[in-house]
C-alpha positions as CSV (number, residue, x, y, z in Angstrom):
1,X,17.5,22.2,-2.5
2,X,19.6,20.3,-0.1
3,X,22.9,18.7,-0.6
4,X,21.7,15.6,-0.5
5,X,18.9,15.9,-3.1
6,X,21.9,17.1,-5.0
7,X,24.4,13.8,-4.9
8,X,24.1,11.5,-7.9
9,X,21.8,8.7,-6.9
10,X,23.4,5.0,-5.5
11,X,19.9,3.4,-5.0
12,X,16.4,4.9,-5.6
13,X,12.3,4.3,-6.2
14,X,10.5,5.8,-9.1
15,X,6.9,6.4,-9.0
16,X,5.0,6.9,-12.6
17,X,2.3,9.6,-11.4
18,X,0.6,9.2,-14.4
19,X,0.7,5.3,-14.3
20,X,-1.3,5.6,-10.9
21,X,-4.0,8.4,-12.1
22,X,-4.7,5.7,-15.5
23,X,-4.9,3.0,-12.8
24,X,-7.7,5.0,-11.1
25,X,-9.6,5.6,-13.7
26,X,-9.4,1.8,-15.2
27,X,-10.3,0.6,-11.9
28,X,-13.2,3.4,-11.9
29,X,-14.6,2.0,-15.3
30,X,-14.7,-1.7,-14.0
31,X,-17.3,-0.4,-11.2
32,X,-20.4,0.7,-11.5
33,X,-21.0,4.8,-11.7
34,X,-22.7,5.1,-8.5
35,X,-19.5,3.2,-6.1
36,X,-17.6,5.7,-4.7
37,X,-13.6,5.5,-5.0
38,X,-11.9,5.3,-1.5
39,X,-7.9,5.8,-2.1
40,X,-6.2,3.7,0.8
41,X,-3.2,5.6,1.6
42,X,-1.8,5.1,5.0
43,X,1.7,3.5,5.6
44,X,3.0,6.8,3.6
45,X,0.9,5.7,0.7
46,X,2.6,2.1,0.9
47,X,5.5,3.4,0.2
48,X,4.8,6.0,-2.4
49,X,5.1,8.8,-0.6
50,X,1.6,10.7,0.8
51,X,1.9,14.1,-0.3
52,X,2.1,13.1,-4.3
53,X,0.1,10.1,-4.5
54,X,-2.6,11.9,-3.0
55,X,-2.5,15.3,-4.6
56,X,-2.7,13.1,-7.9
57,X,-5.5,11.1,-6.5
58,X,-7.0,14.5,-6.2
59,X,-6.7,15.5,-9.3
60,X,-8.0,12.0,-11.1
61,X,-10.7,12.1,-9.1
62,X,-10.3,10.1,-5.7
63,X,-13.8,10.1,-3.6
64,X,-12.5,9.7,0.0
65,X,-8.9,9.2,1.6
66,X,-8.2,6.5,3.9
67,X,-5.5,6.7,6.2
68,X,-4.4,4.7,9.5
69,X,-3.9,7.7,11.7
70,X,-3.9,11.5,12.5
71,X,-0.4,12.1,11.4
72,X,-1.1,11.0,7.7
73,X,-4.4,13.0,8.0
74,X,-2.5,15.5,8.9
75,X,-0.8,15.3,5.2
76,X,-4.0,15.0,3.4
77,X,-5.1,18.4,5.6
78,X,-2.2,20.2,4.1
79,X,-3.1,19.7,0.5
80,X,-7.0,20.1,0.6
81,X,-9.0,21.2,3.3
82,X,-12.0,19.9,2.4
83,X,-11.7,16.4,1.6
84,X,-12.9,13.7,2.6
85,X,-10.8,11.6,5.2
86,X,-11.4,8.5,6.9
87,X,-9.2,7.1,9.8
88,X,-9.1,3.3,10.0
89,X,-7.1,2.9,13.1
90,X,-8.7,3.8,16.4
91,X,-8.4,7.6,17.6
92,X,-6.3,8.0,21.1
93,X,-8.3,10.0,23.4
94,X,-5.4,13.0,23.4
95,X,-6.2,12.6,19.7
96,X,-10.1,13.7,20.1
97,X,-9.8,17.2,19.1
98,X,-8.2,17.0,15.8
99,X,-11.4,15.1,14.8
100,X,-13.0,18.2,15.2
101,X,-10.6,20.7,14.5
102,X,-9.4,19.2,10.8
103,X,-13.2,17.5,10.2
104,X,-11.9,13.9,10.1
105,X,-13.9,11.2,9.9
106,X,-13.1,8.3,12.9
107,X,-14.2,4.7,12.9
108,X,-15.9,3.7,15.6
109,X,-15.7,-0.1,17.3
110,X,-17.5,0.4,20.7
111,X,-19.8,2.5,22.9
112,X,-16.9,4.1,24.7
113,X,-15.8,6.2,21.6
114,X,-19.2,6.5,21.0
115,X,-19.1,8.8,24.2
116,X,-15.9,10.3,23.6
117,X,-16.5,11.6,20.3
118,X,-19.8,12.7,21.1
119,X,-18.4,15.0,23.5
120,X,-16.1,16.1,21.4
121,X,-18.5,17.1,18.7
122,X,-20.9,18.8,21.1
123,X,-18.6,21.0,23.0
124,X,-16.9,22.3,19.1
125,X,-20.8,22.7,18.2
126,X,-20.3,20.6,15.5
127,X,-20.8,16.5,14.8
128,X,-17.8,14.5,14.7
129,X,-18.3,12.4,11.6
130,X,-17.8,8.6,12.3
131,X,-17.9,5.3,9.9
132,X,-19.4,2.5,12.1
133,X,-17.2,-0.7,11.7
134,X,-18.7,-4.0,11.9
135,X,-16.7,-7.5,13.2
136,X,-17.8,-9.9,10.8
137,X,-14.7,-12.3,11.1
138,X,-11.6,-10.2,11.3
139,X,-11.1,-10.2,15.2
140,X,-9.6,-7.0,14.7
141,X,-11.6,-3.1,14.2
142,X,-15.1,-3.1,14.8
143,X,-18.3,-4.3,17.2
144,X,-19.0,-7.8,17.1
145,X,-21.5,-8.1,14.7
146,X,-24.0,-9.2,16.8
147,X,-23.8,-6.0,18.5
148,X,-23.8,-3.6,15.9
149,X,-27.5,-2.6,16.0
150,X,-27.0,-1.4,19.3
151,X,-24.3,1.0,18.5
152,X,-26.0,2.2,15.7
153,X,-28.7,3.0,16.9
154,X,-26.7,4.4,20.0
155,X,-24.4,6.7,17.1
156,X,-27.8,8.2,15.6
157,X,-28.9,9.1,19.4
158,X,-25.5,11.2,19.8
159,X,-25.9,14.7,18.8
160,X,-22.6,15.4,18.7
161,X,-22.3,12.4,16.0
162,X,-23.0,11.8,11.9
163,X,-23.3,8.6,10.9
164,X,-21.6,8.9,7.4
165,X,-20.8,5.5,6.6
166,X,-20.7,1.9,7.6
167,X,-18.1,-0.7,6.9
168,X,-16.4,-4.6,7.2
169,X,-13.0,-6.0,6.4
170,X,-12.7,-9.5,4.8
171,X,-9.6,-11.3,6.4
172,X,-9.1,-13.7,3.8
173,X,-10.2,-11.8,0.5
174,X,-7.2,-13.1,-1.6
175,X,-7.3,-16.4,-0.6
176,X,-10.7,-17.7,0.9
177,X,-13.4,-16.4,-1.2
178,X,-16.0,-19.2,0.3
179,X,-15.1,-17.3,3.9
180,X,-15.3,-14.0,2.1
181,X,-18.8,-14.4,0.7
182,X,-19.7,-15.5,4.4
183,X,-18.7,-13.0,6.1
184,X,-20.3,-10.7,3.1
185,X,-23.0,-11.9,4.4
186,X,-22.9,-12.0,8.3
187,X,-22.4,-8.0,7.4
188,X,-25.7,-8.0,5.1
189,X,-27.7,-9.2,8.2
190,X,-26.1,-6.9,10.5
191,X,-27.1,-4.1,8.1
192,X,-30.8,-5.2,8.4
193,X,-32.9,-2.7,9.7
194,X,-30.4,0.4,9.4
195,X,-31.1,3.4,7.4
196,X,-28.5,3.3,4.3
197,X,-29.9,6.7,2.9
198,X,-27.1,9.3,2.8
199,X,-24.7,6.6,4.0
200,X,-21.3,5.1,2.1
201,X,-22.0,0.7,2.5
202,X,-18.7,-0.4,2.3
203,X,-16.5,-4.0,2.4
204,X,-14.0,-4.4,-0.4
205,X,-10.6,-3.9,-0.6
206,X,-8.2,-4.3,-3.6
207,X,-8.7,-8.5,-3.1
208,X,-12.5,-8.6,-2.4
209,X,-13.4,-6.4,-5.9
210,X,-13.3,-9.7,-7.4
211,X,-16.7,-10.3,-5.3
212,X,-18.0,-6.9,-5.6
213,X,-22.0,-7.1,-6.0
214,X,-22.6,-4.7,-8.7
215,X,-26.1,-3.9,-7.3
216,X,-27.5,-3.8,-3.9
217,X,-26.5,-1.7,-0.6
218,X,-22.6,-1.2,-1.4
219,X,-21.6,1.8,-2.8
220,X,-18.0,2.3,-2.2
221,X,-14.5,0.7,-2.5
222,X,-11.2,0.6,-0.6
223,X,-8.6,0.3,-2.9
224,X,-5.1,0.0,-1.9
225,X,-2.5,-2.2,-3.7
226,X,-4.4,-2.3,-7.0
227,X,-4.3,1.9,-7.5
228,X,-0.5,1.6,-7.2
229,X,-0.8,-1.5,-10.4
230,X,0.1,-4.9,-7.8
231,X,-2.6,-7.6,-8.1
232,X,-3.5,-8.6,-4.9
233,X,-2.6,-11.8,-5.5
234,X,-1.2,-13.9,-8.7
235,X,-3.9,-15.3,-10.5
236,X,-6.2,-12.4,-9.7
237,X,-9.0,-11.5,-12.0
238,X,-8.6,-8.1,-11.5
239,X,-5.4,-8.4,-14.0
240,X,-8.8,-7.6,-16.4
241,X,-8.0,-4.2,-15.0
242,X,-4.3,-3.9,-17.0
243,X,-3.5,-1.6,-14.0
244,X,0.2,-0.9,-14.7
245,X,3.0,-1.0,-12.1
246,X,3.4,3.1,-10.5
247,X,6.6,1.9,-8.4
248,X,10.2,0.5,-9.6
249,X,13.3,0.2,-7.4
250,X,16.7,0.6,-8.9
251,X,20.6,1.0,-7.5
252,X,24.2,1.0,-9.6
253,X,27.0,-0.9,-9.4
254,X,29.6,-0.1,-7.6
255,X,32.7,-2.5,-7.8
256,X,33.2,-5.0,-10.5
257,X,35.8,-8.2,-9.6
258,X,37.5,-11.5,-10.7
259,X,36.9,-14.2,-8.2
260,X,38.6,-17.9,-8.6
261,X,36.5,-20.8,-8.1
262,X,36.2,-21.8,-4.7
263,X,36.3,-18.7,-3.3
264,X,33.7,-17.9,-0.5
265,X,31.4,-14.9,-1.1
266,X,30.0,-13.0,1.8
267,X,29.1,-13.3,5.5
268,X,29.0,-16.9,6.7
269,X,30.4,-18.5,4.0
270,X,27.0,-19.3,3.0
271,X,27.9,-19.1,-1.0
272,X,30.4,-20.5,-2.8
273,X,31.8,-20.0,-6.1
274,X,32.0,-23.3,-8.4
275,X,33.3,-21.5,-11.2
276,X,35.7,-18.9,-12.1
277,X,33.5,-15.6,-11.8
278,X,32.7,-12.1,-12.4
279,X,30.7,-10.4,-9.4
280,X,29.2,-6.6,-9.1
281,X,29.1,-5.5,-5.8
282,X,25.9,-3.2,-5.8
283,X,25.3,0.0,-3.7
284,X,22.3,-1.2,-1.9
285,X,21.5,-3.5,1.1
286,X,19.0,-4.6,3.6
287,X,19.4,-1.0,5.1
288,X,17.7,0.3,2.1
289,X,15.0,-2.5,1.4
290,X,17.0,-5.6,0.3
291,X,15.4,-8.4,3.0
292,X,18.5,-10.5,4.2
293,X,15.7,-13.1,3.9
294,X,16.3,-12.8,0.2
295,X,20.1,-13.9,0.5
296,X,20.9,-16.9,-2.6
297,X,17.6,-16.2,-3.6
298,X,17.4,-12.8,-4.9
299,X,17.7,-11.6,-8.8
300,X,18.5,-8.3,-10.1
301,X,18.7,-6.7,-13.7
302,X,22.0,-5.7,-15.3
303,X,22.2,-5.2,-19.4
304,X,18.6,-6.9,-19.2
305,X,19.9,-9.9,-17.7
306,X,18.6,-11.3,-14.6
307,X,21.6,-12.0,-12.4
308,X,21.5,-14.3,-8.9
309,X,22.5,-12.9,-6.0
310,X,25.0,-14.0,-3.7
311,X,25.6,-14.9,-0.4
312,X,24.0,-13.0,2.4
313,X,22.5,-9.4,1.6
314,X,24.8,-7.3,3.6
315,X,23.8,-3.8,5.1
316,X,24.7,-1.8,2.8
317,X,26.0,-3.9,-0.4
318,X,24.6,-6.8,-2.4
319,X,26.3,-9.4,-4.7
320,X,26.0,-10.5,-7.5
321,X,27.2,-12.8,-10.2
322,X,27.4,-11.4,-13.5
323,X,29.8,-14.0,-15.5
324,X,27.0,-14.8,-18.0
325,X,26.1,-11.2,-19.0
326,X,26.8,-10.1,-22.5
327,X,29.0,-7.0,-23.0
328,X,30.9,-5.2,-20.2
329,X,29.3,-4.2,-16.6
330,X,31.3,-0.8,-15.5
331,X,31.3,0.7,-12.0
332,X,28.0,3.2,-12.0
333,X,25.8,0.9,-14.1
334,X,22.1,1.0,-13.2
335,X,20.7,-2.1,-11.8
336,X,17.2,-2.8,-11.9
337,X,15.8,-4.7,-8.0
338,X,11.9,-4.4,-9.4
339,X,11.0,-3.0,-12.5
340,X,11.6,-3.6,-15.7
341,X,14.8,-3.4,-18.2
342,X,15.6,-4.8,-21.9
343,X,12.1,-5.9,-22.0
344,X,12.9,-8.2,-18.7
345,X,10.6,-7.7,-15.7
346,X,11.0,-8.5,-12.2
347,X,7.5,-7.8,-10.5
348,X,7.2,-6.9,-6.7
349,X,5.3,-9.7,-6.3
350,X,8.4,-11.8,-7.3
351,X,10.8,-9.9,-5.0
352,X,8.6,-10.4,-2.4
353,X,8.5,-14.3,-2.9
354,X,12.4,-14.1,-2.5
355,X,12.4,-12.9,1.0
356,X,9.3,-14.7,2.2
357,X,6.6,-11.6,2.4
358,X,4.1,-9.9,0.7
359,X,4.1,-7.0,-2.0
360,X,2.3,-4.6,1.3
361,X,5.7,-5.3,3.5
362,X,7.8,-5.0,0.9
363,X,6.7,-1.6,-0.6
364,X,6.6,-0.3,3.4
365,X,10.2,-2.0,3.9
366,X,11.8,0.6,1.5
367,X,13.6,2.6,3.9
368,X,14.4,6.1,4.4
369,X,17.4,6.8,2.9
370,X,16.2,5.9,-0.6
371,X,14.9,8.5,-2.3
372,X,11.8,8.9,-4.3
373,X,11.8,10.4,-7.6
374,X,8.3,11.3,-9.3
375,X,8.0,11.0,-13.2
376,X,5.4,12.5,-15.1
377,X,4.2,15.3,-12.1
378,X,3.0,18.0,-13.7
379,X,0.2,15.6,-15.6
380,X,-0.2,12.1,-18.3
């Protein structure tokens, strides 16, 4: 063990294992038995940390991984061989081989991958298994729909290609379900006169369950946020799903002071105190995943009472007013950022508000030097 993993902690994530293989498996039970379970985990798992979150979604019973690159394929090679892994971001041509060296699965967008990958797959002697993406409103990933039959038909010519899936991506799934259900449906036409058989059909993401046919030509899921328990947006439906929250971010106090009304608190002068006061200066910052964007905004948890920040975040300590707490705030208290303590929540979706952003960004913005501790590894 290294020294570091040794020192007492100033500012750290937990992740509930558990709580993320019972959100699995309620997810699971809201879908019909024949939809396949693809766990989204690129971005390090959004945060999580890859290596766990996926051997756990391994052992609850994850379908197919979804990552962005070969790097985090790379991660999911290490702990199974064998399992399936889809990469959603497009393959560099010095990246080729590993397609068919570690069997990953690459989305394809145009006819020039088309002939990359097919070279690749005929010169290891085996197919280079490929998703084909479909554009039907993203103006990201994937052929224009209009041009999809084409590569199709141009994939199932390729002997060096499978065809093992097809797939869309709604842009505005948590916010625009009339443009949602139209692009569902550009995608339907585009699948007209393909050969589904053998094939994973597949459009939804943690936002466009909601909309999830449960019969017809779909028979697999992307889910992301809503495995790690964050609705993908407030008034969701899928709260239904009583996914629970897998991630909590906590720090300690690390200086408690008097301050006299009128004094200035932080960079800027941007706060100032109208009262006589009693601040905590915490051991975390914006370089650990406090957004300066939340400065006079932010809220924290101390005795399991929400206290404001402020002034500006700072890089590595945050202020906060704690004059109204009950009982006495020492140097080395825990401090709850998101998470929940004395029965008080603050939700990621509410930190995120503070500074502007979205639960994804947020969960990604955690940096490095704040550790992750796992709870509940060796099983529920």
């Amino acid at each position: 063990m290294s020294i570091s993993a040794q020192l007492p902690r100033r500012c750290w994530v937990e992740i509930d294992l558990a709580a993320l293989e019972r959100n699995l498996k309620l997810i699971r039970a809201t879908l019909p038995p024949r939809i396949k379970f693809v766990a989204v985990v690129k971005a390090d798992a959004y945060g999580h940390g890859l290596p766990q979150v996926a051997a756990r979604l391994m052992h609850a019973g994850a379908d197919l991984f979804a990552v962005a690159n070969i790097a985090e394929a790379m991660t999911i090679r290490e702990l199974s061989t064998d399992w399936p892994v889809l990469l959603l971001s497009p393959v560099l041509p010095d990246e080729d081989r590993y397609l068919a060296d570690y069997d990953l699965a690459a989305t394809v967008s145009s006819a020039e991958e088309i002939r990359r990958f097919d070279a690749v797959g005929r010169a290891a002697g085996q197919p280079i298994t490929v998703h084909l993406k479909i554009d039907t409103g993203m103006g990201r990933l994937g052929v224009w729909h209009t041009g999809a039959r084409a590569l199709y038909d141009a994939i199932r010519a390729a002997p060096g290609l499978r065809l093992a899936g097809v797939f869309t991506h709604f842009s505005s799934a948590d916010e625009d379900p009339a443009f949602t259900a139209e692009q569902r449906q550009i995608f339907l036409r585009a699948l007209e006169g393909m050969d589904p058989t053998g094939l994973l059909i597949h459009a939804d993401n943690s936002a466009g369950l909601e909309t999830t046919p449960g019969d017809g030509v779909f028979n697999a899921v992307r889910v992301g946020l809503l495995q790690f328990g964050i609705l993908p947006h407030p008034h969701s439906m899928l709260a239904r799903v009583h996914a629970e929250p897998v991630f909590s971010f906590h720090t300690r106090v690390g200086l408690v002071k008097e301050l006299p009304a009128g004094t200035s608190v932080s960079y800027g002068r941007t706060s100032q105190l109208k009262r006589d006061s009693r601040v905590a200066v915490l051991t975390a910052g914006y370089g650990d995943g406090i957004a300066r964007s939340s400065s006079g905004r932010a809220q924290v948890l101390i005795n399991g009472r929400r206290c404001p920040a402020l002034g500006r975040v700072t890089m590595d300590q945050t202020i906060v007013d704690i004059t109204d707490v009950p009982g006495e705030v020492r140097c080395g208290d825990s401090v709850v950022l998101v998470g929940r303590q004395g029965g008080v929540e603050i939700s990621i979706q509410e930190f995120s508000n503070w500074a502007d952003t979205i639960a994804w960004e947020t969960l990604c913005s955690v940096t490095k030097r704040v550790p992750r501790h796992y709870r509940n590894a060796s099983g529920v």
